[in-house]
C-alpha positions in Angstrom: -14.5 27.2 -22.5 -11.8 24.8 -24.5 -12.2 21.1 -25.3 -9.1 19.3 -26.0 -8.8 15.5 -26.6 -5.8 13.3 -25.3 -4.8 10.0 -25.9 -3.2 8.0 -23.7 -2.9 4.2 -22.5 -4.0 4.8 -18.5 -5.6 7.8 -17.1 -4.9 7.7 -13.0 -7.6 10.0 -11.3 -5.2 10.9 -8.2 -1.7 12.0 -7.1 -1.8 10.8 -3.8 1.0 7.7 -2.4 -1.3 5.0 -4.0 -2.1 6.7 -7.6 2.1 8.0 -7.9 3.1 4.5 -7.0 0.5 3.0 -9.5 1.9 5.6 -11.8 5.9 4.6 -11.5 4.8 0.9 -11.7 3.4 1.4 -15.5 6.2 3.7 -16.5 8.4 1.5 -15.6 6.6 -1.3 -18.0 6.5 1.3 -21.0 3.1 2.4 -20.3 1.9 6.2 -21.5 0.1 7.6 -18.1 -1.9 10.7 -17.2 -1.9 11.5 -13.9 -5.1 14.2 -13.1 -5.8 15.5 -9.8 -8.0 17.9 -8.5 -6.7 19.9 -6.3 -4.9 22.4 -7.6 -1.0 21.8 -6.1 0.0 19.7 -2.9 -1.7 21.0 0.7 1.4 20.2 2.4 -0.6 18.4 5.0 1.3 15.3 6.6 -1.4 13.2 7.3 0.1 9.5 7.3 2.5 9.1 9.5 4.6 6.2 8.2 5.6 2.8 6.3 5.9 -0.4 7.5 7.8 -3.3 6.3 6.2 -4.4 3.8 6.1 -1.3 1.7 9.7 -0.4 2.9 10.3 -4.0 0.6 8.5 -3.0 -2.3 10.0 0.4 -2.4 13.6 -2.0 -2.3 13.2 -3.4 -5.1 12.2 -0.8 -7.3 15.9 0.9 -5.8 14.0 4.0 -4.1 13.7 2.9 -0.6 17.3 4.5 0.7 15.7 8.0 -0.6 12.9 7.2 1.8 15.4 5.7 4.9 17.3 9.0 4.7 14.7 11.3 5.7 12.5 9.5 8.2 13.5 7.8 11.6 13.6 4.3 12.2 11.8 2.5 15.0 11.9 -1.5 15.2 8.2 -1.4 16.9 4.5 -0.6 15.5 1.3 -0.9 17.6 -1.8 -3.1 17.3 -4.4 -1.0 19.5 -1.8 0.9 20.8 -0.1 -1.9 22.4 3.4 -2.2 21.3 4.3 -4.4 19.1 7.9 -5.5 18.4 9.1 -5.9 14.9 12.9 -6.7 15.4 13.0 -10.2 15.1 10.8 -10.0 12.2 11.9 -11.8 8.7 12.4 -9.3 6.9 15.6 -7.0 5.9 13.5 -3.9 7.5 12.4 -5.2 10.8 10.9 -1.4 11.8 8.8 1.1 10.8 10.1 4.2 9.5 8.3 7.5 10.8 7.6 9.6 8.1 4.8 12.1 7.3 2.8 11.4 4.0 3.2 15.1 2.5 7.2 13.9 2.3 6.1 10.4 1.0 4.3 12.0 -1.8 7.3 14.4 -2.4 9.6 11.7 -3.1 6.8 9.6 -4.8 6.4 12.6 -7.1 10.9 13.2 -7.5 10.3 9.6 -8.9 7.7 9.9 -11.3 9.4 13.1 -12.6 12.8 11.0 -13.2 10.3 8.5 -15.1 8.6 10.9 -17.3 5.5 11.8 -15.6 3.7 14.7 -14.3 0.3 15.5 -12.4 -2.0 17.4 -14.3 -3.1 19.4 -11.7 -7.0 21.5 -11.1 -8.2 18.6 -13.2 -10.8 16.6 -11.9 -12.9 13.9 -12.8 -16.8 15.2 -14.3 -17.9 12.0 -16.6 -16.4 8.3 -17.8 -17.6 6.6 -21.0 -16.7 3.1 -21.8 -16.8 1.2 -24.6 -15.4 -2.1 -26.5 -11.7 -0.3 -26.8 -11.3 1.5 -24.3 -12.8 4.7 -22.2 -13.2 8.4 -22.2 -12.7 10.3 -19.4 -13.9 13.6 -18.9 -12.0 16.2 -17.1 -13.1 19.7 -15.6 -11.0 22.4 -14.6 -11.8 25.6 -12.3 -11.8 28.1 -15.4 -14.4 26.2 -17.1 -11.9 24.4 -19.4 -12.7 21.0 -20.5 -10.6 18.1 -22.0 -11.4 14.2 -22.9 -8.6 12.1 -22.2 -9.1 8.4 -24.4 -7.6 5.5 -22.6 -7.6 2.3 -22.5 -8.1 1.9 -18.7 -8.8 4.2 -15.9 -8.2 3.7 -12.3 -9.3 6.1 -9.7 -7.0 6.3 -7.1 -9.3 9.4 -6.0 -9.6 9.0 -2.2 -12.6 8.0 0.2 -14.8 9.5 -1.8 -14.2 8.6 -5.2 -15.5 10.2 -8.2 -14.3 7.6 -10.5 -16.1 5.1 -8.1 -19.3 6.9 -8.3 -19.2 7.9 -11.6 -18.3 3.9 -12.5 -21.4 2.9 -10.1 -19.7 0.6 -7.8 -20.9 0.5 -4.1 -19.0 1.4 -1.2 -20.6 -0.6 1.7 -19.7 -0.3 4.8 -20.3 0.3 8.7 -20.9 4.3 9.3 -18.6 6.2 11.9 -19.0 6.2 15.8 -16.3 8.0 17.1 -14.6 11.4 15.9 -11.0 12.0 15.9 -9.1 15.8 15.3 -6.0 15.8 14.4 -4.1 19.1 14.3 -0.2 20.1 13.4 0.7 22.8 16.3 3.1 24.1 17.9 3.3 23.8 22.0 4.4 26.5 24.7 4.3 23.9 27.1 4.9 20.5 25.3 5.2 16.7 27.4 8.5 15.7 28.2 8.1 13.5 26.0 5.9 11.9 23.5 2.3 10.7 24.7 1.1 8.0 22.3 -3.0 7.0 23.0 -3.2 7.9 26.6 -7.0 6.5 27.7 -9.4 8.5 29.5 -12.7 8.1 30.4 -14.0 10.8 27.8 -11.5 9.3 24.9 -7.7 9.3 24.1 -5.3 11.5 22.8 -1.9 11.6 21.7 0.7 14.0 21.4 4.4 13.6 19.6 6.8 15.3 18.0 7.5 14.8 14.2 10.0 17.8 13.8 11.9 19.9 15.5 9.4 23.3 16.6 5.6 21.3 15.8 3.8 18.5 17.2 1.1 16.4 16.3 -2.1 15.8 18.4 -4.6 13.4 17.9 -7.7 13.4 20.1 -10.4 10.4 20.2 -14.2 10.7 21.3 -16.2 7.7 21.1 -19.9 7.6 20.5 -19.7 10.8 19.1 -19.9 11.4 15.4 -19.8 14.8 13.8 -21.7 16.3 10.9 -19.1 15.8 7.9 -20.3 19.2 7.0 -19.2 21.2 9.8 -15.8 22.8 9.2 -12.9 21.4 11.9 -11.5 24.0 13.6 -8.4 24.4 16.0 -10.6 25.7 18.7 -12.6 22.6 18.6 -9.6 20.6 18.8 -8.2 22.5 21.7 -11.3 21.6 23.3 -11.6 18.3 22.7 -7.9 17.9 24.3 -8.6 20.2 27.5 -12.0 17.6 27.7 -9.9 14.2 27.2 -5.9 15.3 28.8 -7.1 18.3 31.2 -4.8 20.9 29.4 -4.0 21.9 25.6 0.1 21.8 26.2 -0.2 25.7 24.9 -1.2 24.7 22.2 -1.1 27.7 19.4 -0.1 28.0 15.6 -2.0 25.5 13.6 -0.5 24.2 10.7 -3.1 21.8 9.7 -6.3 20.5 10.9 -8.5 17.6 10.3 -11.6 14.9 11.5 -11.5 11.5 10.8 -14.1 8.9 12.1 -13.8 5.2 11.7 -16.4 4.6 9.3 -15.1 0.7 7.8 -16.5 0.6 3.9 -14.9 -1.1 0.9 -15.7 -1.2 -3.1 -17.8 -4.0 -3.7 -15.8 -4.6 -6.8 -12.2 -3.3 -7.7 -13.0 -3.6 -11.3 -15.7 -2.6 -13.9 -14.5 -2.8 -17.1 -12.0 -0.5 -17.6 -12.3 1.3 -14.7 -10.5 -0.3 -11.4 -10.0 1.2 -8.1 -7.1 1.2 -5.9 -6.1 2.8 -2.1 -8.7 4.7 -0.6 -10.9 4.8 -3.3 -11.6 1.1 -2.6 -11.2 0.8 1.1 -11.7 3.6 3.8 -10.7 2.4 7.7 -10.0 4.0 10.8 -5.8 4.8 10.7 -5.3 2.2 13.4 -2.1 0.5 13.0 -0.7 3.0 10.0 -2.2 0.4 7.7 -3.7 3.0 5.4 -1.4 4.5 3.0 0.9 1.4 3.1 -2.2 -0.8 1.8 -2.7 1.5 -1.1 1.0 1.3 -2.2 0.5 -2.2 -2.2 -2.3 -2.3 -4.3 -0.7 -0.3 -6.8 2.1 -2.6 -6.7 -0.5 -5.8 -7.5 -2.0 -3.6 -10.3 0.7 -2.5 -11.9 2.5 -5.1 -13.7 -1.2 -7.1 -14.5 -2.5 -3.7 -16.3 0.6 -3.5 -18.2 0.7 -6.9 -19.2 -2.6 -6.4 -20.8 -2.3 -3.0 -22.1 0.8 -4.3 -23.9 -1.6 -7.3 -25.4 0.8 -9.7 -24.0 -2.1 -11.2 -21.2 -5.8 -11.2 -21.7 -8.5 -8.6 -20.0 -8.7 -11.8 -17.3 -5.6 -11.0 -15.6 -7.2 -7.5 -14.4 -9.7 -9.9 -12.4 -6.8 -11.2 -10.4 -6.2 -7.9 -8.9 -9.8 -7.8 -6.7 -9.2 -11.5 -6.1 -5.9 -11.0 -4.5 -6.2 -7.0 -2.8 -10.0 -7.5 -1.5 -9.5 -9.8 1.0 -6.1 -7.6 1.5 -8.5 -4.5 2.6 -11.4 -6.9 4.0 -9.0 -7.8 7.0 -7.5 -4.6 7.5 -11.2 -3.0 7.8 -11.9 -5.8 10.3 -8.3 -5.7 12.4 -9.3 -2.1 12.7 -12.6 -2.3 13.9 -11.3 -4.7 16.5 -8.5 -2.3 17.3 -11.1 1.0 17.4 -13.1 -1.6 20.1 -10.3 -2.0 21.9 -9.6 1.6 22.5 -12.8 2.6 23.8 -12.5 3.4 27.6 -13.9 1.4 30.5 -12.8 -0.8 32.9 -14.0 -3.9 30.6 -12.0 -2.4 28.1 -8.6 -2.3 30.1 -9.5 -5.8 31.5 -9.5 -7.2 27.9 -6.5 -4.6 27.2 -4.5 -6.3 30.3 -5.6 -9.9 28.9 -3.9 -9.1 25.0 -0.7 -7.0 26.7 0.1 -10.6 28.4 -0.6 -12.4 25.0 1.9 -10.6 23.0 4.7 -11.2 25.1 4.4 -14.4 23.8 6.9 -14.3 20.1 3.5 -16.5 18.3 0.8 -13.6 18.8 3.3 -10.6 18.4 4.3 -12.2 15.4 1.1 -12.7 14.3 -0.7 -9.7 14.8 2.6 -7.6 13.6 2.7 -9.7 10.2 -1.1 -8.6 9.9 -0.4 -5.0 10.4 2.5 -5.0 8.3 1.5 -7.1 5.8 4.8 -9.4 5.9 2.7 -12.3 6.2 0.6 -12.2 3.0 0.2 -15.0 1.1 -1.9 -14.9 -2.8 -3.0 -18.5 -3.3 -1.5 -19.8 -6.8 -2.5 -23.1 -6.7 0.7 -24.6 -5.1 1.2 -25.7 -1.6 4.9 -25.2 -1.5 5.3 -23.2 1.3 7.7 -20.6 -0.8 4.5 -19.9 -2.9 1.7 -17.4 -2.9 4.4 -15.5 -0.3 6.8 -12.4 -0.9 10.4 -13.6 -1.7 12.7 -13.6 1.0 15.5 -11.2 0.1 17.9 -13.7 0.5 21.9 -13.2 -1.0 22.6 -14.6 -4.1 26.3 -15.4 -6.0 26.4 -14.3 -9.4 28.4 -14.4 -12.3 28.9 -10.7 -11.7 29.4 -10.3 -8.2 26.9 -10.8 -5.1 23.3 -9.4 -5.3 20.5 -9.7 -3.4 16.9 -11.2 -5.0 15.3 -8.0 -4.2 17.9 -6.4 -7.0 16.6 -8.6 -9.6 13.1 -6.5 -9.8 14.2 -3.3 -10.4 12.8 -3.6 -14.1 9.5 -4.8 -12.6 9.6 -7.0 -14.6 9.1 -11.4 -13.9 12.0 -13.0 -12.9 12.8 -17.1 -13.2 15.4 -17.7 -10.8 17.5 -21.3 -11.9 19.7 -21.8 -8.8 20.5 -24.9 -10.1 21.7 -24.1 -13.6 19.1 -26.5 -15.2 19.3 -26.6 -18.8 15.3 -28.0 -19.3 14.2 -24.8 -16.8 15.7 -22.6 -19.7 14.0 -24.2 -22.5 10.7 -24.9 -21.0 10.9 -20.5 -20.4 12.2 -20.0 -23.8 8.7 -18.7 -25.5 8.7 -15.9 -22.7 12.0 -14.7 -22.9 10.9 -11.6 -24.7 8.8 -10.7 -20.8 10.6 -12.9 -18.2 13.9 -12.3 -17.0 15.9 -15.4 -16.6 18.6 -15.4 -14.0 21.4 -18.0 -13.1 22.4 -17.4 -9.6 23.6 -19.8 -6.7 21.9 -19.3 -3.0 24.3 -18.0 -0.7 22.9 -19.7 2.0 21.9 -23.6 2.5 18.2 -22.7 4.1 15.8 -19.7 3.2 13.3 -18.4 6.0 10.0 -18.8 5.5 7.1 -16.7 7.3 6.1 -16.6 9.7 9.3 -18.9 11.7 10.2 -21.2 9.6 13.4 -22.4 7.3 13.7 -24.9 4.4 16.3 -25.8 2.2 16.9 -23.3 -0.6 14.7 -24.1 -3.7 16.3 -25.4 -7.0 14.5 -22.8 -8.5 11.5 -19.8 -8.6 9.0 -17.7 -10.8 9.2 -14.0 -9.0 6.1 -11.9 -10.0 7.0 -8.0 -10.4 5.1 -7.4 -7.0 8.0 -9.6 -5.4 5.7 -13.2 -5.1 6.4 -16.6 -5.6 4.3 -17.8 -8.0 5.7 -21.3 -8.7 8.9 -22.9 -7.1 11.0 -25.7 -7.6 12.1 -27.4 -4.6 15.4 -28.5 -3.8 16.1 -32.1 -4.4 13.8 -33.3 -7.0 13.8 -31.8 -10.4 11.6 -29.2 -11.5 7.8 -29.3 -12.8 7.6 -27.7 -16.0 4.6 -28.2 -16.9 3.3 -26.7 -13.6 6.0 -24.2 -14.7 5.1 -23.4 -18.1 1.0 -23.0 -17.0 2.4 -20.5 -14.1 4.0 -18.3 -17.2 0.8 -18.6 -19.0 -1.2 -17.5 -16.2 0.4 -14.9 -15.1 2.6 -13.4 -18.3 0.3 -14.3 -21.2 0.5 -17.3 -23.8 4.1 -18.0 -25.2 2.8 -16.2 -28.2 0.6 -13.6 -27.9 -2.7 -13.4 -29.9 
């Protein structure tokens, strides 16, 4: 047995989308990570299925998303329930989902992290955390009986439903408990559909079955009031099975690639931070997978945390910020555990069920409720409350064009860095002086808007502003508006806020 000590700034218990993403996000702010994971390489397994919007965004403007668009396919539609759902006329540059399985997520994920420095430790996992005043020490275990401390500053177990970090940290995970069970399996067919079957309703359940790749399909069946022992292995018989109970025939099914159980048990951390331990994807929020909400909620939070724990690793923002992270991503994961349960309610079969599923088709033909439900499932109509009832605020930053001293860009190009950006559209000499003290953390850009009005979610326009504060994670946290001059003081207590004092102590 060996004991080895490493010091680094963050220690990120996970490898998965949310942990990798969390991972980029802090290299690219100049932060020393350690990526563990136990497991001892990738399964392979595809699991997720996709991104939506939203994420598709946040990928944008770190310059990685066309690496993403080039291998998965593009569909303008998602599903609430599985009742389509139609995204083109959405805001957004990416008004679609793009279809692509998690294990290729991760890949490229991973491709990234490598160009930025970082690799996954893997067969290390998580056996004891020690905080104190400075910082904590995290104790890791690997199959030969080797052991090694890693000293950080902060940990954050991105670690999956079931957590060690959270345990180990204490933080309850309460919840509502499973009532259906779903298999999903990775086969190949002798006799597939002619084409893809996407939750067909029965009266023992639903099932699914689609085509991700040329040769292999993926099959999902659903059993409601049913709820398997977590300890009984999945097998492909039992999901052959379960499809010959729910469809009437198994397609020929044969050649199992991968299978797994799910259940839509709904819990969520009752805190995302304690102390220097924080939380983030599914270690804070498990969900039934309806809607592909999942892996695209914990890029997100990775995205919120990134730039805050940076910030205040770097000393340049007190411990406080961190707090802003479960004020802003818990109600985040509170209404995607709630828009699923609704949507795992919906699914259950019965002729009460299809009357209510009749009575929403009809509502979503109407643009307010498919835009309404479609912004909640994508995320695209978020909005943080900052304090500020301009209607820019709180909200993502529409990727509007922008005319620049070097050519046209797009505000999505701006946060590459991930680093703050003030945006003066107005060339306004106070804006630049009242900024002056952060120069050394906030990017100021002089730009013009290419266009007269910018769209505001979820179908509105105004009249471009004079003039915004752009967080890392792409939200307006303070605008000027166009025709009256700027509020610096409101300006100069949004920098504080959210970038530390002008001098940091």
């Amino acid at each position: 047995m060996t004991d080895t000590k490493t010091r680094t700034d963050v220690v990120i218990a996970g490898g998965g989308p949310a942990g990798l993403m969390l991972a980029c996000e802090l290299r690219l702010a100049g932060v020393d990570v350690v990526v563990v994971d136990r497991l001892a390489a990738r399964t392979g397994e595809s699991r997720a299925g996709g991104i939506h919007a939203r994420t598709m965004e946040v990928l944008d403007q770190r310059g990685v998303l066309d690496r993403f668009l080039a291998v998965g396919a593009s569909r303008p539609i998602g599903h609430f329930a599985g009742l389509w759902l139609d995204f083109d006329r959405f805001d957004t540059r990416y008004p679609r989902s793009l279809v692509l399985q998690q294990s290729r997520i991760e890949r490229l994920l991973e491709e990234w992290a490598t160009e930025l420095g970082l690799r996954v430790r893997w067969s290390s996992e998580v056996t004891g955390i020690r905080q104190h005043a400075t910082g904590v020490e995290v104790e890791v275990g690997g199959p030969d009986g080797s052991r090694s401390t890693l000293h950080a500053h902060y940990l954050v177990g991105c670690d999956g439903g079931r957590s060690a970090v959270r345990k180990l940290a204490g933080i309850g995970f309460p919840g509502t408990p499973a009532s259906v069970t779903a298999l999903l399996g990775d086969v190949e067919l002798t006799d597939p559909p002619a084409e893809s079957l996407f939750m067909q309703r029965r009266p023992g359940g639903d099932f699914s079955v689609f085509a991700f790749e040329p040769g292999w399909h993926r099959v999902i069946t659903t059993q409601y009031d049913r709820v398997a022992d977590q300890g009984d292995p999945v097998t492909f018989e039992e999901l052959r099975e379960s499809l010959l109970r729910i469809a009437g025939t198994d397609f020929g099914m044969h050649s199992p690639r991968w299978v797994s159980r799910f259940g839509d048990a709904a819990r969520q951390a009752e805190r995302y931070r304690q102390g220097r331990v924080l939380l983030a994807g599914d270690a804070a929020h498990i969900h039934f997978p309806a809607g592909g909400q999942g892996l695209n909620l914990g890029v997100q939070d990775a995205v919120n945390l990134g730039w805050k724990l940076a910030s205040v690793v770097h000393g340049r923002a007190p411990e406080t910020l961190l707090d802003s992270y479960h004020a802003e991503r818990y109600p985040v994961a509170e209404r995607v555990l709630h828009n699923t349960r609704a949507q795992t309610a919906l699914s259950r079969p019965g002729p009460q069920t299809d009357a209510l599923r009749d009575v929403l088709r009809s509502l979503i033909a109407h643009d307010d409720v498919n835009r309404h439900l479609g912004g909640m499932i994508t995320a695209l109509d978020l909005r943080y409350r900052m304090g500020d009832d301009h209607p820019l605020t709180g909200r993502r930053v529409p990727d509007v064009d922008l005319k620049t001293d070097d050519g046209r860009r797009r505000v999505f190009e701006l946060l590459r860095t991930a680093r703050p950006v003030l945006l003066d559209l107005r060339g306004d000499t106070d804006l630049a002086a009242a900024a002056e003290s952060w120069a050394d953390r906030v990017d100021l850009v002089e730009a013009r808007s290419a266009a007269d009005h910018w769209p505001v979610w979820p179908a509105a326009e105004i009249l471009a502003p004079a003039a915004l504060l752009i967080r890392p994670d792409g939200h307006v946290a303070w605008t000027a508006p166009a025709g009256a001059g700027p509020d610096l003081a409101a300006l100069r207590t949004a920098l504080t806020t959210w970038f530390g004092p002008a001098e940091a102590e």
